[in-house]
C-alpha positions as CSV (number, residue, x, y, z in Angstrom):
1,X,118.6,86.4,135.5
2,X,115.6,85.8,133.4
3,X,115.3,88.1,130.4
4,X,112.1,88.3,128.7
5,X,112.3,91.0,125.4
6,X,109.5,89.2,123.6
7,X,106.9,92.7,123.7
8,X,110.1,95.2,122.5
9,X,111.8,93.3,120.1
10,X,114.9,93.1,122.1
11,X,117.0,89.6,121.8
12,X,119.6,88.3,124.3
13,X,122.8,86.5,122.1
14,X,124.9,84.7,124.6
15,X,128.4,83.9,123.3
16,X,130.3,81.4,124.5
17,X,133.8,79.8,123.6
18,X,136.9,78.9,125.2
19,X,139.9,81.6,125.9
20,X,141.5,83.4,122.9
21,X,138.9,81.7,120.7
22,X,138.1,85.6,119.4
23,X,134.6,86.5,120.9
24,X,135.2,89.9,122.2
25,X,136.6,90.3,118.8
26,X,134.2,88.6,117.3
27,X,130.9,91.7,119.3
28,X,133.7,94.4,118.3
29,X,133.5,94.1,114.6
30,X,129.8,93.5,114.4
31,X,129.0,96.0,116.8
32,X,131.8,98.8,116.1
33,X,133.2,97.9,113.1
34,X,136.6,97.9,114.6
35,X,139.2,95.3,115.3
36,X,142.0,95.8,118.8
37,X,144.6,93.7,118.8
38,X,145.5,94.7,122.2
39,X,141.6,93.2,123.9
40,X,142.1,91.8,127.0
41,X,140.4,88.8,128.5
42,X,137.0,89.1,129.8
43,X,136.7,88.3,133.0
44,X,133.0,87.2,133.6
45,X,130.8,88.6,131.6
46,X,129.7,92.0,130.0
47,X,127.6,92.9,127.5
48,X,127.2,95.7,124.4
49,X,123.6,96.6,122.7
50,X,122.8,96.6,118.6
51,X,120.0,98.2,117.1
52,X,118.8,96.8,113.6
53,X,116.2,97.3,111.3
54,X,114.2,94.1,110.2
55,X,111.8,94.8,108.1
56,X,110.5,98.4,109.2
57,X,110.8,96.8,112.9
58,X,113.5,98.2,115.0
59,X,115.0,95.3,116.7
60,X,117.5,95.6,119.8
61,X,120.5,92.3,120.2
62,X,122.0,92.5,123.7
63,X,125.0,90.3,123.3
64,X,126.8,88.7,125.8
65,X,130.3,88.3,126.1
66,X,131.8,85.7,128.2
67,X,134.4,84.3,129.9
68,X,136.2,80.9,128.3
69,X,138.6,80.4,131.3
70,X,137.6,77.9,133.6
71,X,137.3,79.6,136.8
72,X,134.5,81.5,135.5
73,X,132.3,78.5,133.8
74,X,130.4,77.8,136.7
75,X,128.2,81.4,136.7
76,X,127.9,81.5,132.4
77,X,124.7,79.3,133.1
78,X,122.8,82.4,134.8
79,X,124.0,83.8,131.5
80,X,122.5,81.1,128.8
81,X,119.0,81.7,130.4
82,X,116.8,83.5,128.4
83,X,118.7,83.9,125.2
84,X,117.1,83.7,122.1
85,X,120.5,82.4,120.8
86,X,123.9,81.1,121.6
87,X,126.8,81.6,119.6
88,X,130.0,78.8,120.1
89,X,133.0,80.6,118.9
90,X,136.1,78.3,118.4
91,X,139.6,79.3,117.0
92,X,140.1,78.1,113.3
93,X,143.9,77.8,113.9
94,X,144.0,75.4,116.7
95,X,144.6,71.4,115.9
96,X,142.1,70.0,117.3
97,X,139.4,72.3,117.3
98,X,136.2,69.2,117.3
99,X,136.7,68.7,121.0
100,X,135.9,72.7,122.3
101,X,133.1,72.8,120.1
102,X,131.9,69.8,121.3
103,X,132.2,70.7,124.7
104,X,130.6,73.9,124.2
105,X,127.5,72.6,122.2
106,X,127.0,70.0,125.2
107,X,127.0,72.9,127.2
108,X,124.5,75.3,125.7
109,X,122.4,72.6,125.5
110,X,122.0,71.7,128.9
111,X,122.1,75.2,130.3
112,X,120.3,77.6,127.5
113,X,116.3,77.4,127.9
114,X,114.8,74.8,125.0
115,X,114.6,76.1,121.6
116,X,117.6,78.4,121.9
117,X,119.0,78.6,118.5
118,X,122.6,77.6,118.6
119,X,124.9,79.0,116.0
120,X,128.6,77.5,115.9
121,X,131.6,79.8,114.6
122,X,135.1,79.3,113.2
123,X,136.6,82.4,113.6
124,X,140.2,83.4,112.3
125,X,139.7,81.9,108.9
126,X,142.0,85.3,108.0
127,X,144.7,82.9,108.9
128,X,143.3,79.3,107.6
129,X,141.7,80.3,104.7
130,X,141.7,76.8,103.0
131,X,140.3,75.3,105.8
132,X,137.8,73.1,105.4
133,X,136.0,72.0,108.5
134,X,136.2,68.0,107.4
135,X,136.8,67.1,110.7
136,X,133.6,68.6,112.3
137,X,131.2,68.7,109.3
138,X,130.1,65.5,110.6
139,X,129.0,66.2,113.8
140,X,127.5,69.5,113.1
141,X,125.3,68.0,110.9
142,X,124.4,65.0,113.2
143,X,123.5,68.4,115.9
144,X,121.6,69.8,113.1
145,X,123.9,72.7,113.5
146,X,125.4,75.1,110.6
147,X,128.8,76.7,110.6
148,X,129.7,80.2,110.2
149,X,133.6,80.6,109.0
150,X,134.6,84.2,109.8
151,X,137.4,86.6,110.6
152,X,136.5,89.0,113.6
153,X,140.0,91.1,111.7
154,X,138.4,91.3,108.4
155,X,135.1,91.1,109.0
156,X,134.6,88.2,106.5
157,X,131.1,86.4,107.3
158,X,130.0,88.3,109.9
159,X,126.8,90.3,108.2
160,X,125.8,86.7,107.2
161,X,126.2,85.2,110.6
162,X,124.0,88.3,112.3
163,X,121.6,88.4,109.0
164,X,120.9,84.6,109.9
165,X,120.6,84.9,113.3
166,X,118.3,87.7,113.0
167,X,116.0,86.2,110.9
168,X,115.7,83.2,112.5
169,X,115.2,85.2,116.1
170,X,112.2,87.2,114.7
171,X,110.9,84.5,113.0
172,X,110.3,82.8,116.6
173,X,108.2,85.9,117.5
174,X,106.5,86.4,114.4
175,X,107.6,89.6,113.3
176,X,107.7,90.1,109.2
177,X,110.4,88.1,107.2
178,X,112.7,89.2,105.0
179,X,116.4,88.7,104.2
180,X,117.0,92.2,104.3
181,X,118.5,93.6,107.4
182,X,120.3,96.6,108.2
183,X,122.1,98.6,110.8
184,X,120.4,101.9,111.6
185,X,122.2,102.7,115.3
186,X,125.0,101.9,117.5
187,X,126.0,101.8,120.9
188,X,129.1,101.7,122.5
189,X,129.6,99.4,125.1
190,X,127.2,99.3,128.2
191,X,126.0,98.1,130.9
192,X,122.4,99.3,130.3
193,X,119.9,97.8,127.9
194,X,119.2,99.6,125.4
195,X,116.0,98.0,125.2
């Protein structure tokens, strides 16, 4: 399950993270600016479509949305290939949260295709606002990785963790640079590519 967007300007965003972690929540806000406290659990995978404007180039995100329970980890593999990027979402609140963003780094390394940008994302700083990260700054800077703190309720970071992402993506492919980007369409969820 190949995808290859390179000629349209169309970018596959895998995003992975273990249960209850927030990454439906996480596509909602960016996507429909819109938080549901009553989401259920995804069960495999599905996927919603962004159009952007980067610099005068429309540009098309297909993110998808998967699974953290493990009965379904042994097909988000089939999922990693092809992305231009992988976004690890881990829940803010939880003790311990170093270990599932360990485990989810590991993974996207070993399953995403080489050179996939991997962004890593604290989500439900809303409720841990003082947090600091101490515990993981370490290792995400040993990965050469940078964190994202958000809040999927209050939208807190999540233009800059999309702005980022989307400038790095193009830059791979050469289209124009800029910091500048901006939503110009949406689509509600789908199963067909809007791109």
């Amino acid at each position: 399950m190949t995808d290859d967007y390179s000629n349209d300007h169309g970018y596959k965003i895998v995003v992975l993270g273990d249960s209850a972690a927030g990454k439906t929540s996480l596509i909602m806000r960016y996507t429909r600016n819109l938080f549901d406290q009553s989401v259920t659990t995804t069960i495999g995978a599905s996927f919603v479509t962004k159009k952007i404007v980067h610099m005068k180039n429309e540009v098309c995100f297909r993110l998808w949305d998967t699974a953290g329970q493990e009965r379904y980890r042994s097909v988000i593999p089939v999922y990693c290939r092809g992305a231009s990027a992988v976004i690890i979402v881990f829940d803010s609140t939880i003790e311990n949260f170093a270990e599932p963003i360990q485990h989810w780094v590991d993974f996207a390394k070993n399953n995403a295709d080489e050179g996939t940008k991997i962004y890593v994302v604290g989500n439900k700083i809303d409720l841990r606002p003082e947090e600091t990260f101490e515990s993981i700054s370490e290792y995400l800077e040993s990965e050469n990785l940078k964190l994202f703190p958000v809040s999927a309720l209050s939208g807190v970071g999540i233009d800059r963790l999309f702005t980022e992402i989307a400038n790095d993506v193009c830059r791979c492919t050469n289209l124009p640079q800029d910091e500048f980007v901006s939503m110009i369409k949406e689509t509600n969820p789908s199963r067909k590519a809007c791109c």
